[in-house]
C-alpha positions as a Python dict, from the first residue, in 0.01 Angstrom:
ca = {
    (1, 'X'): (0, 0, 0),
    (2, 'X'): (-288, -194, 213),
    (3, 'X'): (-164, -474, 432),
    (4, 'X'): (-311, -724, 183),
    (5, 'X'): (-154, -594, -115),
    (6, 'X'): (161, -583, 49),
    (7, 'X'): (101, -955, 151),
    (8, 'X'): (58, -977, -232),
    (9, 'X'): (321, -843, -287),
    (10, 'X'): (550, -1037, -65),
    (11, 'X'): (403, -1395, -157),
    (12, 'X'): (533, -1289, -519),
    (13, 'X'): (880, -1192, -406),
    (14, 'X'): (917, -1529, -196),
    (15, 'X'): (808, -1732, -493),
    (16, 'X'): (1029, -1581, -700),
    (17, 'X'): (1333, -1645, -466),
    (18, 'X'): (1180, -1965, -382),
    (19, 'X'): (1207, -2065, -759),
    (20, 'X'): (1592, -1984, -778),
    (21, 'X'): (1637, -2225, -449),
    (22, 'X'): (1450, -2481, -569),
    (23, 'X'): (1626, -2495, -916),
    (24, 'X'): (1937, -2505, -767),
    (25, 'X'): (1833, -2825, -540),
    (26, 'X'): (1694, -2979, -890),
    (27, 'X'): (2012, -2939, -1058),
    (28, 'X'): (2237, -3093, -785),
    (29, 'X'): (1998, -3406, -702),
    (30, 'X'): (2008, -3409, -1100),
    (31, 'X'): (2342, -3540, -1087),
    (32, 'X'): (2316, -3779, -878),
    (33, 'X'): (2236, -4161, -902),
    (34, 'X'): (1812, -4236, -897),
    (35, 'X'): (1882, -4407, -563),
    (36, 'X'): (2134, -4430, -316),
    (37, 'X'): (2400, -4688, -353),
    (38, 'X'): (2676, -4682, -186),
    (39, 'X'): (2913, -4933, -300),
    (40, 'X'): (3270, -4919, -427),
    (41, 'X'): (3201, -4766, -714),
    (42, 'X'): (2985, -4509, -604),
    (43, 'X'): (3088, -4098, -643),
    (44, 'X'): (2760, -3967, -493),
    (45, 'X'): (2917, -3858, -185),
    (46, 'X'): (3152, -3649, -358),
    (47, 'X'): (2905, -3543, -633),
    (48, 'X'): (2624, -3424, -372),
    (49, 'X'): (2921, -3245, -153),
    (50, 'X'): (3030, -3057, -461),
    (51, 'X'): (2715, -2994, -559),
    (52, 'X'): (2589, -2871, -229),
    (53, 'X'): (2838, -2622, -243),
    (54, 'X'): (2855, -2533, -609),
    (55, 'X'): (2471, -2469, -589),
    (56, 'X'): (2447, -2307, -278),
    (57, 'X'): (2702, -2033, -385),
    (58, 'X'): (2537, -1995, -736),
    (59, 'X'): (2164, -1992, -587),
    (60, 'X'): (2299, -1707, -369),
    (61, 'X'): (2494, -1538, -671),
    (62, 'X'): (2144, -1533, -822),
    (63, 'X'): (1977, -1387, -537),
    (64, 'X'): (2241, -1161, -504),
    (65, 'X'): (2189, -994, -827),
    (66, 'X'): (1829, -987, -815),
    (67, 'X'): (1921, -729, -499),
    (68, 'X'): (2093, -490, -745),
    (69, 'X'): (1801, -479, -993),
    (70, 'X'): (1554, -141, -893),
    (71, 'X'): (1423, -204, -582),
    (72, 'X'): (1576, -539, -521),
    (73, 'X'): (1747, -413, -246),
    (74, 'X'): (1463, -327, -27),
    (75, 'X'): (1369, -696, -24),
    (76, 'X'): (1624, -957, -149),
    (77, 'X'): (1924, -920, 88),
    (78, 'X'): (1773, -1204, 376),
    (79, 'X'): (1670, -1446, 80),
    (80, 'X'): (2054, -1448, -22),
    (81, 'X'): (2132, -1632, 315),
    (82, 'X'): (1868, -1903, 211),
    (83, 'X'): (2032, -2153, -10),
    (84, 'X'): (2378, -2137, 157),
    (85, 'X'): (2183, -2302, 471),
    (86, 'X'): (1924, -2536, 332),
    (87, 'X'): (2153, -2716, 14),
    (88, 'X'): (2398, -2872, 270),
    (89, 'X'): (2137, -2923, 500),
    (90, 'X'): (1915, -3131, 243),
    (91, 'X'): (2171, -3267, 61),
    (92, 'X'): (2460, -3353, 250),
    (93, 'X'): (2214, -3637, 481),
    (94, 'X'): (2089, -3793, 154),
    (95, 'X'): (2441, -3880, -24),
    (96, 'X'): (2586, -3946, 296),
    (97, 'X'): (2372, -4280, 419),
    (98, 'X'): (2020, -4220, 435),
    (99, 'X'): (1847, -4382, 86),
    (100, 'X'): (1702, -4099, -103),
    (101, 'X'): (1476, -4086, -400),
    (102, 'X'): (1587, -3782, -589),
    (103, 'X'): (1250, -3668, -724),
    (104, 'X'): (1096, -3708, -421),
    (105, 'X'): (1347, -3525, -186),
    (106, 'X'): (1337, -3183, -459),
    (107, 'X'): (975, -3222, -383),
    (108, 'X'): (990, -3212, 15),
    (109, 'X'): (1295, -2971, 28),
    (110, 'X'): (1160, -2759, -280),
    (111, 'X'): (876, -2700, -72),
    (112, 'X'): (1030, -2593, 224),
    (113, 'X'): (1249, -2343, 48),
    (114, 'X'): (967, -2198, -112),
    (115, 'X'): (810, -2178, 178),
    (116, 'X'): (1103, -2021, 359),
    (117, 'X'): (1096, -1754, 141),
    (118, 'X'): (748, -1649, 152),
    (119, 'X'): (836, -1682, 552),
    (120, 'X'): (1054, -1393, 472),
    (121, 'X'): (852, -1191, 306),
    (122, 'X'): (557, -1194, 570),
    (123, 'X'): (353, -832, 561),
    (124, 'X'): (512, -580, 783),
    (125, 'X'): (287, -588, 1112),
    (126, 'X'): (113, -850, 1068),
    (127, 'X'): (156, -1174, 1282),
    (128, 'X'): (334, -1407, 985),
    (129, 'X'): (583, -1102, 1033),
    (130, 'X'): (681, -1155, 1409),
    (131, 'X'): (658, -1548, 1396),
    (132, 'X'): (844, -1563, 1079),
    (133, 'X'): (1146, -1740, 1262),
    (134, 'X'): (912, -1997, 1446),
    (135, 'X'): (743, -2080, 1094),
    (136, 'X'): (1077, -2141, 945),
    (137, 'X'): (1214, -2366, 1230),
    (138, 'X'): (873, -2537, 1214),
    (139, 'X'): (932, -2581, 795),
    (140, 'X'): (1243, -2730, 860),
    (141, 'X'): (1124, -2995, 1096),
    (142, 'X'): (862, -3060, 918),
    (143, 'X'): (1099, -3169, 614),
    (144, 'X'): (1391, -3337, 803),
    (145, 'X'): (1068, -3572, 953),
    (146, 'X'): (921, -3621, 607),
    (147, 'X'): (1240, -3728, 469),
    (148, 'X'): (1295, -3958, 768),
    (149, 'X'): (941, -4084, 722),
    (150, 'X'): (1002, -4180, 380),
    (151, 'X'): (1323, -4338, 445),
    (152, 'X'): (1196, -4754, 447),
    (153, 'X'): (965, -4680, 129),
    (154, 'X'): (1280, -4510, -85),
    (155, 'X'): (1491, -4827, 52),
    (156, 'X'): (1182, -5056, -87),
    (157, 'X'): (1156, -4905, -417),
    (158, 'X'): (1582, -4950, -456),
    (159, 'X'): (1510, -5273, -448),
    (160, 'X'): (1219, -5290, -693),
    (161, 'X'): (1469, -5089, -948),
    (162, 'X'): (1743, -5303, -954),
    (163, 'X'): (1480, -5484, -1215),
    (164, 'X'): (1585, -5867, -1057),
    (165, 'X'): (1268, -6088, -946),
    (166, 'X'): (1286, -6056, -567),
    (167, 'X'): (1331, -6327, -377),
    (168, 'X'): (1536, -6441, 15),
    (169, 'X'): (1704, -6732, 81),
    (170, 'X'): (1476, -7004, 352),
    (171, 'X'): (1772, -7197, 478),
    (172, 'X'): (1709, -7407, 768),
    (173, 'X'): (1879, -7291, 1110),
    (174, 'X'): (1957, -6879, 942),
    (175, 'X'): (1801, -6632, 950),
    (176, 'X'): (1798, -6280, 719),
    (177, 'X'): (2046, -6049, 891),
    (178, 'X'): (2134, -5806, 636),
    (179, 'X'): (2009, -5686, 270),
    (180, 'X'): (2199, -5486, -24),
    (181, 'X'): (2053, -5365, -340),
    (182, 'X'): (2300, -5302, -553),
    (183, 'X'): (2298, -5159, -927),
    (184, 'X'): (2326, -5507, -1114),
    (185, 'X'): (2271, -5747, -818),
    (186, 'X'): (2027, -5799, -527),
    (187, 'X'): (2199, -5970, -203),
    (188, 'X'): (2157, -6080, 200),
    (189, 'X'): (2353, -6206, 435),
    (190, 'X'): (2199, -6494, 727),
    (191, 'X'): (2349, -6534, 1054),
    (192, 'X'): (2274, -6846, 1250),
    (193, 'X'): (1948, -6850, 1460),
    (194, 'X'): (2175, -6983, 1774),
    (195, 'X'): (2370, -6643, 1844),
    (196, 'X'): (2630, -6796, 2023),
    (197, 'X'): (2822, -6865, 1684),
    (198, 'X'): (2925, -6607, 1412),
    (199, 'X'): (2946, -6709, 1066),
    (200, 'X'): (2716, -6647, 771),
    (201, 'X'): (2543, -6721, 486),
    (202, 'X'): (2576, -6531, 160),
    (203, 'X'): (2259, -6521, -124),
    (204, 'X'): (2311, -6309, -410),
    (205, 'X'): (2048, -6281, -680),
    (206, 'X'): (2221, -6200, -1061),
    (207, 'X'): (2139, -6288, -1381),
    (208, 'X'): (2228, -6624, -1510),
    (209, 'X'): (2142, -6724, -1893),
    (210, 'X'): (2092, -7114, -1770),
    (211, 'X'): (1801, -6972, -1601),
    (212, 'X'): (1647, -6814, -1916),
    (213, 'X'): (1342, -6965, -2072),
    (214, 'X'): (1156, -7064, -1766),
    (215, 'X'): (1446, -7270, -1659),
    (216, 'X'): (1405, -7366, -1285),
    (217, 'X'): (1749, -7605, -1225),
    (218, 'X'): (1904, -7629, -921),
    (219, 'X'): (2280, -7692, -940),
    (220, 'X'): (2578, -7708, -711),
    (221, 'X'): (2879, -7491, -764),
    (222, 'X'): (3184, -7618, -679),
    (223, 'X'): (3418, -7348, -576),
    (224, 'X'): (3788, -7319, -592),
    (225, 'X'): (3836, -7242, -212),
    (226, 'X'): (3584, -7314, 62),
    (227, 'X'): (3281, -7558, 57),
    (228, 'X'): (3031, -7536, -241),
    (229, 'X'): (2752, -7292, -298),
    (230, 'X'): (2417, -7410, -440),
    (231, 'X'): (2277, -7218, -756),
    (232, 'X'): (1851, -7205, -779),
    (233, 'X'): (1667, -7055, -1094),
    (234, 'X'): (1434, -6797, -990),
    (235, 'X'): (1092, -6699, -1180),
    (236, 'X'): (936, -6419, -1258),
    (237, 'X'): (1259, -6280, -1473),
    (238, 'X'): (1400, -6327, -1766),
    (239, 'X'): (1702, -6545, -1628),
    (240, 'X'): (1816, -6481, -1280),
    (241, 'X'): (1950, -6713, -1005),
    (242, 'X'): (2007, -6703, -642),
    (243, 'X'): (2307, -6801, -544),
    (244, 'X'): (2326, -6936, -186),
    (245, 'X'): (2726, -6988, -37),
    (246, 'X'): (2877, -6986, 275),
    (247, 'X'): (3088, -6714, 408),
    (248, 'X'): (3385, -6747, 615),
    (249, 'X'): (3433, -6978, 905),
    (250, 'X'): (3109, -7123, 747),
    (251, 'X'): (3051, -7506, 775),
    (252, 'X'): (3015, -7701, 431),
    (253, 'X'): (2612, -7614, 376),
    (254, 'X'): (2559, -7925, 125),
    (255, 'X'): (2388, -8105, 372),
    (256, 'X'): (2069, -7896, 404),
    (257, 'X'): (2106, -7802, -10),
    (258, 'X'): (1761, -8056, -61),
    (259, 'X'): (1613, -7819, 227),
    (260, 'X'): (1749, -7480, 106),
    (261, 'X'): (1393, -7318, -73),
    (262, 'X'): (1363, -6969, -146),
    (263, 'X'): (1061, -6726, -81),
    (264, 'X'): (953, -6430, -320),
    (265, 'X'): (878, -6135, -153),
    (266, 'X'): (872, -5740, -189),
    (267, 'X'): (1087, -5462, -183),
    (268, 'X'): (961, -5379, 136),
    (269, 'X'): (1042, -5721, 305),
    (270, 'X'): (1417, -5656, 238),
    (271, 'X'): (1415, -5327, 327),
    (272, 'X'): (1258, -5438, 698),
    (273, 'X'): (1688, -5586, 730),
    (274, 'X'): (1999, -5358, 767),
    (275, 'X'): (2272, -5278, 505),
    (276, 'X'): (2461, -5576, 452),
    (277, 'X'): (2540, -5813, 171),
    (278, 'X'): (2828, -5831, -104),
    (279, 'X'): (2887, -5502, -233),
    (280, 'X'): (2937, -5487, -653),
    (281, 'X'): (3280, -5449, -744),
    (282, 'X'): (3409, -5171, -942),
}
């Protein structure tokens, strides 16, 4: 066999392991939520762990057999090592804090198991051959950057899928400090622009039938304990609200409720903050 049918050859084997790799990735992202959301109700964690493992082991029980089929063992016994490795290593990150978007993630790891095994297979001789282990380290980089490029537009389009109108809270003397997308509600925290104190501010967008209809009322809620919180119809949905309330320690805000305003912004505006807001119950 000529060096470039053996290349052949091996590009065909890779892809074929590839495929078995990449199915099991699709499978365990499949399971998961469309975008990370870690709140008290979430099981991703667990889910992607179990996965991860699940899928590794049956990726490698697949690869495993092809090496019994006729001259599957002349080829298939590094591929089996494949998926144990790269599973954990692409899923574990993305269920464990970084925001994923599931599609997205097969995509860039799919690709770099693929591309792993065709590594493998590299022509007998010939220079893919002895820099096979450079190209895979390189393939791995490579992914783990894309993923962390990605990180602030998969944060953005969380936002953007909760399916509220987007909007943050302008309240004189705060500032944003936090943002949480949640799967029903959109909130922020604000700290106080002087540092030296350490209270803060809660806004949580939620729908609200009074703000149905083009309804743009602005109401004060009086609460059972603590000072009030001020309620403002947002547009641009079918009947949501901010509400804006103060958090503990907080003064009484109803002085500056005729200067509280709110802005409408982006997904990617609130995913410029850090995680932090009031997490959905279960």
């Amino acid at each position: 066999m000529t060096v470039d049918a053996a290349a052949q050859v091996g590009w065909e084997r890779g892809l074929v392991c590839g495929a078995v790799t990449v199915g099991a990735l699709a499978l365990v992202f499949g399971q998961l939520g469309e975008y990370q959301v870690m709140d008290y109700a979430d099981q991703d964690a667990s889910i992607g762990l179990a996965g991860a493992l699940l899928g590794s082991i049956g990726a490698a029980g697949v690869l495993a057999v092809i090496r019994t089929l006729p001259r599957g063992k002349r080829w298939a016994r590094g591929h089996v090592v494949v998926p144990l490795g790269l599973l954990p290593v692409a899923v574990v990150p993305l269920v464990a804090g970084l925001e994923r978007n599931n599609l997205e993630a097969v995509v860039i790891w799919g690709s770099a198991a693929s591309a792993i095994h065709v590594l493998l297979e590299a022509a007998p001789g010939s220079v893919w051959k002895r820099r096979s282990i450079g190209g895979i380290a390189v393939v791995l980089v490579v992914a783990a950057l894309l993923t962390w490029a990605c990180q602030h537009r998969w944060r953005a389009q969380k936002f953007e899928a909760v399916g509220l109108p987007l909007y943050v809270a302008v309240v004189p003397g705060y500032s944003v400090s936090g943002t949480w997308a949640g799967r029903y509600t959109v909130s922020m925290i604000l700290k106080p622009d002087d540092r030296d104190t350490s209270h803060f501010v809660d806004a949580v967008i939620r729908d609200n039938p009074r703000c149905r209809n083009g309804n743009t009322d602005r109401w004060i809620i009086e609460r059972e304990i603590g000072p009030s919180a001020l309620g403002i119809c947002l547009s641009g949905g079918d009947g949501a609200a901010m509400t804006i309330a103060p958090g503990y320690r907080a003064p009484d805000l109803t002085p500056l409720f005729e200067r509280i305003t709110v802005r409408k912004v982006d997904g990617s505006v609130l995913a410029d903050h850090r995680n932090g807001g009031e997490m959905e119950p279960d």
